[in-house]
C-alpha positions as CSV (number, residue, x, y, z in Angstrom):
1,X,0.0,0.0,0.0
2,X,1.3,3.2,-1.2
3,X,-0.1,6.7,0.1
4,X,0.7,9.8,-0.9
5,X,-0.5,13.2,0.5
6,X,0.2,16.3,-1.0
7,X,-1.0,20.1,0.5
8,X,0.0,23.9,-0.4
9,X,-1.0,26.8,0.7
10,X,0.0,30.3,-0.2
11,X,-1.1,33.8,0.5
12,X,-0.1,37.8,-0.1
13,X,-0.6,40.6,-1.4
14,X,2.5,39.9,-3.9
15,X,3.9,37.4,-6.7
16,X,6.1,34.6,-4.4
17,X,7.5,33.1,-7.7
18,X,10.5,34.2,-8.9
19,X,9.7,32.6,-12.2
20,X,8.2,36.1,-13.7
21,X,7.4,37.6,-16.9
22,X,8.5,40.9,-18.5
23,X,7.7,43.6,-21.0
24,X,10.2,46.1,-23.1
25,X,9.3,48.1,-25.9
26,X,9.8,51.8,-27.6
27,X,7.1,54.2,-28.0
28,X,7.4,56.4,-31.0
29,X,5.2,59.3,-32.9
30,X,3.9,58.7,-36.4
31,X,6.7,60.2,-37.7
32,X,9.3,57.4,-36.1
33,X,10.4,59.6,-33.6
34,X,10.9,58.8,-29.7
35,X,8.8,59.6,-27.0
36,X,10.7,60.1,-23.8
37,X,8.7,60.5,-20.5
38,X,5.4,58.5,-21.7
39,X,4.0,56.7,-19.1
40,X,3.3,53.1,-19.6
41,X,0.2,51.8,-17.1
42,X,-0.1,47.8,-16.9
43,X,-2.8,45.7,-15.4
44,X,-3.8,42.2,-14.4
45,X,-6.6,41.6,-15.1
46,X,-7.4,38.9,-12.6
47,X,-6.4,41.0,-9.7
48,X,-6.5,44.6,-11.1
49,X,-3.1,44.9,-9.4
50,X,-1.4,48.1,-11.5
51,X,2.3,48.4,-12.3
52,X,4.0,51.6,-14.2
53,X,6.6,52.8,-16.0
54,X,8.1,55.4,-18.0
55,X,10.1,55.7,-20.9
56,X,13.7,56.3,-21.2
57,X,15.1,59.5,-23.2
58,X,15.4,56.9,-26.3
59,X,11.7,56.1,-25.7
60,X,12.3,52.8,-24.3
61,X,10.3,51.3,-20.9
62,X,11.0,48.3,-18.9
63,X,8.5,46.2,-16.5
64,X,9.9,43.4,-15.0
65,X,9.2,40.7,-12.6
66,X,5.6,40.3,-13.7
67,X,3.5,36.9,-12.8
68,X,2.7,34.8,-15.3
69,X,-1.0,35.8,-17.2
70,X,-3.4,38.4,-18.6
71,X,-2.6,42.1,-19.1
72,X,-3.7,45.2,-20.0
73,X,-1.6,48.2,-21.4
74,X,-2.3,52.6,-21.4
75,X,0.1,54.8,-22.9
76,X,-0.2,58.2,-21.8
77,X,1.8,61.1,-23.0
78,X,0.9,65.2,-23.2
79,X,0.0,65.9,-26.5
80,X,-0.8,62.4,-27.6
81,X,-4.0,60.2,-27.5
82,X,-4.0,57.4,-25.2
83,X,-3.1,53.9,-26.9
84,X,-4.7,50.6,-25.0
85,X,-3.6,47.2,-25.5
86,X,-5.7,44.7,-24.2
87,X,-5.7,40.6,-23.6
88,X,-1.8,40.4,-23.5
89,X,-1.2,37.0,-22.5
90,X,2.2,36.5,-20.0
91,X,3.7,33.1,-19.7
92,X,6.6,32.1,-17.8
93,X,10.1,33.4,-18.2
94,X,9.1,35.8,-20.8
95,X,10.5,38.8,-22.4
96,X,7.4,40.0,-24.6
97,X,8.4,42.9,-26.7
98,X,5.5,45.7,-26.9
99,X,6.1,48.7,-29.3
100,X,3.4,51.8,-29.6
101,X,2.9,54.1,-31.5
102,X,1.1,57.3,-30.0
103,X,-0.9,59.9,-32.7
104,X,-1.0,63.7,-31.8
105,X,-4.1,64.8,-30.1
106,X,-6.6,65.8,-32.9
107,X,-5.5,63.8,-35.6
108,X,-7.6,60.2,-34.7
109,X,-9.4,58.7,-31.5
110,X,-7.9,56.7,-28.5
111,X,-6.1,53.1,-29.8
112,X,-7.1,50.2,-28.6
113,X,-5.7,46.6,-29.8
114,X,-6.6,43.4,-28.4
115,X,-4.0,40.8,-28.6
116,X,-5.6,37.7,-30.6
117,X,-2.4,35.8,-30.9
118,X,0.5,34.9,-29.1
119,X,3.0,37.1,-29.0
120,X,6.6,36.7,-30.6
121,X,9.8,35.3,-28.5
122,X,12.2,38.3,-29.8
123,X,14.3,38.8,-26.8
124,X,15.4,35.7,-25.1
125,X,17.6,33.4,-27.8
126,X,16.9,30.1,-25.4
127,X,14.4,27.5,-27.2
128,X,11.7,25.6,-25.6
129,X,7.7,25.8,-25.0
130,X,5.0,26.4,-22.5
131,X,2.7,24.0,-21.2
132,X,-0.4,26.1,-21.3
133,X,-2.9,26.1,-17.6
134,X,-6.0,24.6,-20.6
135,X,-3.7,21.7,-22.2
136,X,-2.8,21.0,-18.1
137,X,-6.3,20.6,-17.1
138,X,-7.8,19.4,-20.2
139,X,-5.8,16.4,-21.8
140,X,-5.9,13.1,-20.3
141,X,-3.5,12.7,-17.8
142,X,-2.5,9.0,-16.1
143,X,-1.6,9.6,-12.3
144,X,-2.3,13.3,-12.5
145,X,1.4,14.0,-13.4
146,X,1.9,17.4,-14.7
147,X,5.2,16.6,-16.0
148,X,3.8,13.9,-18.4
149,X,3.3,17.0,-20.5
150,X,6.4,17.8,-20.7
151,X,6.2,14.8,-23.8
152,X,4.5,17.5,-25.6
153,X,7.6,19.5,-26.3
154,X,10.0,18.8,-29.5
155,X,12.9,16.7,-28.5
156,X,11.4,15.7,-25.0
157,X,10.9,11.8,-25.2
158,X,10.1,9.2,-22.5
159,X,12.9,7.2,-20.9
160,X,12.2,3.5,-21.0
161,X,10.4,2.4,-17.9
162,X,8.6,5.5,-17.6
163,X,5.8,5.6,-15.4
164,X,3.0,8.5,-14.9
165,X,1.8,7.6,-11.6
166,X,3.2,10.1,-9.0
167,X,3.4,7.2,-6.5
168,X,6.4,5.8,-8.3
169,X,8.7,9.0,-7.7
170,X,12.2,7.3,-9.2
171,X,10.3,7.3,-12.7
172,X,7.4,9.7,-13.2
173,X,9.6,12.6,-14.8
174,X,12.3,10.3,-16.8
175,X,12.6,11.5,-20.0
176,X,15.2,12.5,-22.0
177,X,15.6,16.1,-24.0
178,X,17.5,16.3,-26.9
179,X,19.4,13.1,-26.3
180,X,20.6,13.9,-23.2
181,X,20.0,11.6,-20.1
182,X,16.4,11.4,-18.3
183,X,18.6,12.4,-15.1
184,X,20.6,15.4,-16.7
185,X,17.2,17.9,-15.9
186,X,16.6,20.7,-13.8
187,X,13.5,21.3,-12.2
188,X,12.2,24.6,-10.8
189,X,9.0,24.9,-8.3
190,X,8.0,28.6,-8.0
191,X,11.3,30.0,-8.6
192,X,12.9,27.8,-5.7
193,X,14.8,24.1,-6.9
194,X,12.6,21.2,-6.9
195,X,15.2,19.1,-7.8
196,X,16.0,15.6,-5.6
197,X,20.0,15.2,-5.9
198,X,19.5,11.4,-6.2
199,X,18.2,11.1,-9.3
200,X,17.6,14.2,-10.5
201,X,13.9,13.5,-10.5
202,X,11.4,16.2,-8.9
203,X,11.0,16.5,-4.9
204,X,7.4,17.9,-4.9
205,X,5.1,16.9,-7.2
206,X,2.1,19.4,-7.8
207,X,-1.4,18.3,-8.3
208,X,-2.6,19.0,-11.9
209,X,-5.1,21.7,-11.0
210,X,-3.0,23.7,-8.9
211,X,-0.8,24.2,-11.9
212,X,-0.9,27.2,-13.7
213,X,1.5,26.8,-16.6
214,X,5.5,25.7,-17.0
215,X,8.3,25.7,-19.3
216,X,10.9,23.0,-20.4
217,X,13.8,24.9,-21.8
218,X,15.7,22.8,-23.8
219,X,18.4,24.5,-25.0
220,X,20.2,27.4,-25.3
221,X,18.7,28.7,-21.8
222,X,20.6,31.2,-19.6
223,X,23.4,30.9,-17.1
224,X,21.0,31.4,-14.3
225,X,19.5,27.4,-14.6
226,X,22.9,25.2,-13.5
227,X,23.4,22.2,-12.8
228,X,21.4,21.0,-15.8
229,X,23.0,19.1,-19.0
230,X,19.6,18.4,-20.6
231,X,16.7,20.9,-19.6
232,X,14.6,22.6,-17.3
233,X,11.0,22.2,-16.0
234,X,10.1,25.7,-15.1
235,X,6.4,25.2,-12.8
236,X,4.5,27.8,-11.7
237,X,1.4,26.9,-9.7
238,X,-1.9,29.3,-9.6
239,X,-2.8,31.9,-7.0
240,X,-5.8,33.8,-5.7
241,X,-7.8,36.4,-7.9
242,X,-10.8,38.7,-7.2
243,X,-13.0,36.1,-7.7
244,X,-13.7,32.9,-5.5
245,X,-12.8,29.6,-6.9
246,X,-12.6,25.8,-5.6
247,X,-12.9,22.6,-7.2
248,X,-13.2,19.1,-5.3
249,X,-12.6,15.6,-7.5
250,X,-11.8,12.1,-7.5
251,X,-9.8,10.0,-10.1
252,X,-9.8,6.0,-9.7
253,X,-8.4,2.9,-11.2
254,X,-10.2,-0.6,-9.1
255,X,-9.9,-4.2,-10.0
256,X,-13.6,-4.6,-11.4
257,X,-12.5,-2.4,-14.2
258,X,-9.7,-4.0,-15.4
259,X,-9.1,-7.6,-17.2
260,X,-6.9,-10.1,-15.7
261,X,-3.5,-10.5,-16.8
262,X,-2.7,-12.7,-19.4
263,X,-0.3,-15.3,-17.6
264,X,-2.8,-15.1,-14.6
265,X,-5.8,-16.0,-16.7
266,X,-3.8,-18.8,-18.5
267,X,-3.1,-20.6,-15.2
268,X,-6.2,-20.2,-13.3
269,X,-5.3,-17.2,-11.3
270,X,-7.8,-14.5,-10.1
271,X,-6.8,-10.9,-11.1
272,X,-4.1,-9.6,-9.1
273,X,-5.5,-6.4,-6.9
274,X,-5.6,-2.6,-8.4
275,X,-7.1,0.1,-6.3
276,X,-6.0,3.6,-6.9
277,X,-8.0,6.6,-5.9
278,X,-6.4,10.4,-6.3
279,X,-9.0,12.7,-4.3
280,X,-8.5,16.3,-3.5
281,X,-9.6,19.8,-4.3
282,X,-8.5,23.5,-4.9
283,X,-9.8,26.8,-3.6
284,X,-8.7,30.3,-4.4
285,X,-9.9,33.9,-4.2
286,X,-9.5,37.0,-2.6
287,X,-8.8,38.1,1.3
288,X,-8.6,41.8,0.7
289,X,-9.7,42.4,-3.2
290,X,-6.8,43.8,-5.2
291,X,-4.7,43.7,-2.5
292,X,-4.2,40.0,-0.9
293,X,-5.2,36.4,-2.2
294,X,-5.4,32.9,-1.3
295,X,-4.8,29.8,-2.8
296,X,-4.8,26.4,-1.1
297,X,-4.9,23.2,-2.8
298,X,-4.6,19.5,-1.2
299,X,-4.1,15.6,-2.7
300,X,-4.1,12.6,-1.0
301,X,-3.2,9.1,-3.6
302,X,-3.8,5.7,-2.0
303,X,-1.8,2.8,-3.9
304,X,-2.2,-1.2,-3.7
305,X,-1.2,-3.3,-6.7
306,X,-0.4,-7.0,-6.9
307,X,1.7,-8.1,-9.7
308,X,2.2,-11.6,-11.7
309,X,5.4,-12.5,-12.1
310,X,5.6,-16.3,-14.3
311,X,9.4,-18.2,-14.1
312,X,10.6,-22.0,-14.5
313,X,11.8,-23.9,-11.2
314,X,13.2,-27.4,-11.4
315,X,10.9,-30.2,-11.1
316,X,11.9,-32.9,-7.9
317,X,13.7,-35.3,-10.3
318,X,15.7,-32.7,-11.6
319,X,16.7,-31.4,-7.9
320,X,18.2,-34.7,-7.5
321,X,19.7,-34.5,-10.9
322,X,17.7,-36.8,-13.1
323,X,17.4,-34.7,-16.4
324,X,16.2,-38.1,-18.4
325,X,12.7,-36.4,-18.9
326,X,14.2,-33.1,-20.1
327,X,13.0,-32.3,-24.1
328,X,14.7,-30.1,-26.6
329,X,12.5,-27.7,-28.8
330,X,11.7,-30.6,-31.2
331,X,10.2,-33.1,-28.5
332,X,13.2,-35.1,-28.7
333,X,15.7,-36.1,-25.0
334,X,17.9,-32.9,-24.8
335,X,21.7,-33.6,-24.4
336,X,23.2,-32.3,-20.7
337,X,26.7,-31.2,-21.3
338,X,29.7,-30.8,-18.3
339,X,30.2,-27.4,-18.5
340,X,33.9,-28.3,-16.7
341,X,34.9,-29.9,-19.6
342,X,34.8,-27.1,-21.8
343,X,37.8,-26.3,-24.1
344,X,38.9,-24.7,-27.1
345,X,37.7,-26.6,-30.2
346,X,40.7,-27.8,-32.3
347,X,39.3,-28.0,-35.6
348,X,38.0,-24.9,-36.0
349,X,36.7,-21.8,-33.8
350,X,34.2,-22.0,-31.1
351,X,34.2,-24.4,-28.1
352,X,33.1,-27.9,-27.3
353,X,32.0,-29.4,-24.3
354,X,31.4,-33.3,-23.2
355,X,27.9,-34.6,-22.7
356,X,26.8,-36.4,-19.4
357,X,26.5,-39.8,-19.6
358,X,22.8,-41.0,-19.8
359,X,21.3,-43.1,-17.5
């Protein structure tokens, strides 16, 4: 019997995760020109919380250390109409590059684009791909393992003897990226190391629905992941927004669902005994709204599994070294051979060996 029991809580009034986003760009006039001392208003929408900046003399701006997720964007200058950019979608470790361009008061009305696709990697040169909250929650997922997913990524494949089910810790995250080795990876929880120094394998293992997105970076990636000769499993689990959220389920496997195994059923055996039950449940939402949020989430996984295992033992006669009833592959008395009196054969190459005299 195998139990496992999973709970985390977090709560503030600020991003924990050190795995954040960012957004540079340059603000220009219709003529190309820079626009120095625009002021560059962002907000998430989930929590309304507002960040700011303003532009540099060459008309760049800088917002770092943003959590992964959904933005909006106002550009304000004196002189210019405001531009809006809404539904700008954040994922992990990125630099998203945002450009505007302001028109002189008079000339048209306020701007406002909504982002419809995903915006362009143009400032970070590593490779690699998200693992978006939707495909998380939405694909089929053996043992709840987040980083099954991580399959979905070019040059991420599954060591052999992989196994999804998060009660099997040495296995559930073996897979190799780019031909490396499945215990050459990094993995990252939050910002923090998640990393077990044994095999290289994940320490905590999140629950699928606390998960809000990750990364595997699988090459190229910056000086700030060590310790990592194949790639990098950037998680970063949800938090709190304005609005209340919780979810409760249950996931089983039981014997009465499953055929028998094959050598079981050919000699007579009853199915060998499968019970596995994942239950837990999420809840999120706000504890001061705008300010300060709460997520909790909690799994317990109860394991039992018998397994058939089928090999050849020597029959009574044989134990006292009568091998007269031993036949080859063609039904015929096989011939036992002293395996002290093997030598060098001298007609040729190979060995020979004398037989036992029969009885």
């Amino acid at each position: 019997m195998w139990r496992r029991i999973a709970f985390a809580l977090s709560l503030g009034s600020a991003s924990l995760s050190a795995q954040t986003a960012q957004i540079t760009g340059r603000v220009t006039d219709p003529s190309g020109a820079v626009v120095p001392g625009a002021t560059i208003q962002i907000t998430e929408t989930a929590t309304n919380r507002l960040r700011s900046a303003t532009t540099n003399g060459q008309g760049y701006y800088t917002i770092p250390l943003l959590e992964a997720g959904v933005y909006e964007l106002t550009v304000e200058k004196a002189g210019f109409q405001p531009a809006d950019r809404l539904g700008v979608n954040l994922e992990v470790n990125q630099i998203a590059r945002l450009d505007f361009e302001l028109q002189i008061i008079g000339v048209t009305g306020q701007i406002t684009v909504r982002e419809s696709a995903p915006l362009l990697e143009r400032e970070a040169p590593s490779l690699g791909q998200v693992v978006r909250g939707s495909q998380i929650l939405e694909l089929p997922l053996l043992g709840r393992n987040p980083y099954a997913l991580g399959l979905l990524v070019p040059g991420v494949r599954p060591a052999l003897g992989m196994n999804n089910l998060v009660t099997d810790l040495s296995s559930t995250s073996a897979v190799s990226i780019n031909g490396g080795r499945n215990n050459m990876n990094s993995f990252l929880l939050d910002g923090a190391p998640n990393t077990s120094p044994l095999q290289n394998q994940p320490v905590i293992f999140p629950n699928a629905d606390s998960v809000q997105e990750f990364k595997v970076d699988t090459n190229n990636y910056s000086a700030e992941y060590g310790r990592a000769a194949g790639g990098v499993f950037n998680v970063v689990t949800r938090s709190g927004t304005n609005d209340l959220h919780f979810t409760t389920y249950e996931f089983l496997r039981n014997t009465a669902l499953n055929a028998n195994d094959w050598f079981a059923n050919s000699t007579g055996q009853p199915r060998p005994p499968l019970r596995l039950n994942q239950f837990g449940g999420v809840a999120g939402g706000p504890v001061v709204r705008n300010r300060t949020f709460f997520f909790a989430s909690g799994e317990i996984a109860r394991f039992a599994q018998g397994v058939t295992f089928t090999g050849t033992v020597p029959t009574p006669g044989q134990l006292s070294g009568d091998f007269s009833h031993l036949l080859d592959a063609q039904g015929k008395p096989a011939t036992i051979y002293d395996p002290f009196s093997a030598r060098p054969n001298p007609s040729g190459a190979g060995m020979i060996r004398n037989p036992f005299q029969t009885m």
